[in-house]
N, C-alpha and C positions, 0 to 999 in steps of 0.2 A: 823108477829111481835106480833100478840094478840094471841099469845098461851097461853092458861090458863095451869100450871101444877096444876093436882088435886091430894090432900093427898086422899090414901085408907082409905078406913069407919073407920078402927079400929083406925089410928093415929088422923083420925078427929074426932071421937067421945071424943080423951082424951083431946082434947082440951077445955077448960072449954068458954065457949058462951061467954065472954066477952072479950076473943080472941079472937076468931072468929069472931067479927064484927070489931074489930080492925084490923085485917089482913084485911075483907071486905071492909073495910074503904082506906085501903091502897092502895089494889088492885087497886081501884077505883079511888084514886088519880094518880098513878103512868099513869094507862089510859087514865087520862084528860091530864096527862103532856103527855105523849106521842103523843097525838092526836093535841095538840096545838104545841109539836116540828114539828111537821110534817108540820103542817098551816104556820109555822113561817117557815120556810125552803119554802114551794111552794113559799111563799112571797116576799119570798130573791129572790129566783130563776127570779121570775117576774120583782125583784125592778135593779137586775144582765142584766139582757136583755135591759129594760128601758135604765139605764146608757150607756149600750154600744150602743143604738140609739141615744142618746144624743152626746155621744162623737163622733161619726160618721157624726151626722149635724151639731156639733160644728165645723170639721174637715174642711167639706165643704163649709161651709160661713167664715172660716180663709181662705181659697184658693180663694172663690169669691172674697173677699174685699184684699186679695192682686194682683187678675187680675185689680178692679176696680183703687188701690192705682197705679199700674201700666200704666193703661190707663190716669190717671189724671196726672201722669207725663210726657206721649208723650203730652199729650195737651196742658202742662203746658211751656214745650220744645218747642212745634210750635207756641205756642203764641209768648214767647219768641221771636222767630226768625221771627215772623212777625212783628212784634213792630221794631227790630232792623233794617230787611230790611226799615221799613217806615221810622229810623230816617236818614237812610241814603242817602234819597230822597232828593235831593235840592230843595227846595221851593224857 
């Protein structure tokens, strides 16, 4: 992707020097940007991966805490039914 095309001597010499730094100048910027899309894409890619580890232990502790919401319900149920057996104890 850093392929420089270079003019032959004769087209670059017609070029008056105050183009030619300007084009230099360009060149030069065109490279920074491309070098920094490139950074900004690894980044992505990194920040891409991240997300989808997140969403993965997100997925995992919503499954935990519905075993957990789960278990607090049978408890919730045998208490219940313990209380009830007691009040049905004649004292």
């Amino acid at each position: 992707m850093s392929e420089e095309i270079s003019l032959d001597n004769r087209t670059e010499k017609m070029i008056p020097e105050e183009e030619r730094k300007l084009l230099g100048n360009l060149e030069e910027k065109i490279g920074q940007l491309l070098t920094k899309y490139q950074e900004l894409m690894r980044e992505k890619e990194e920040l891409v991966s991240e997300l989808d580890m997140e969403r993965e232990k997100r997925a995992r502790l919503e499954k935990k805490m519905d075993l957990l919401s789960q278990d607090r319900e049978k408890v919730k149920t045998r208490i219940d039914q313990l209380l009830h057996r007691l009040k049905s104890i004649d004292i």
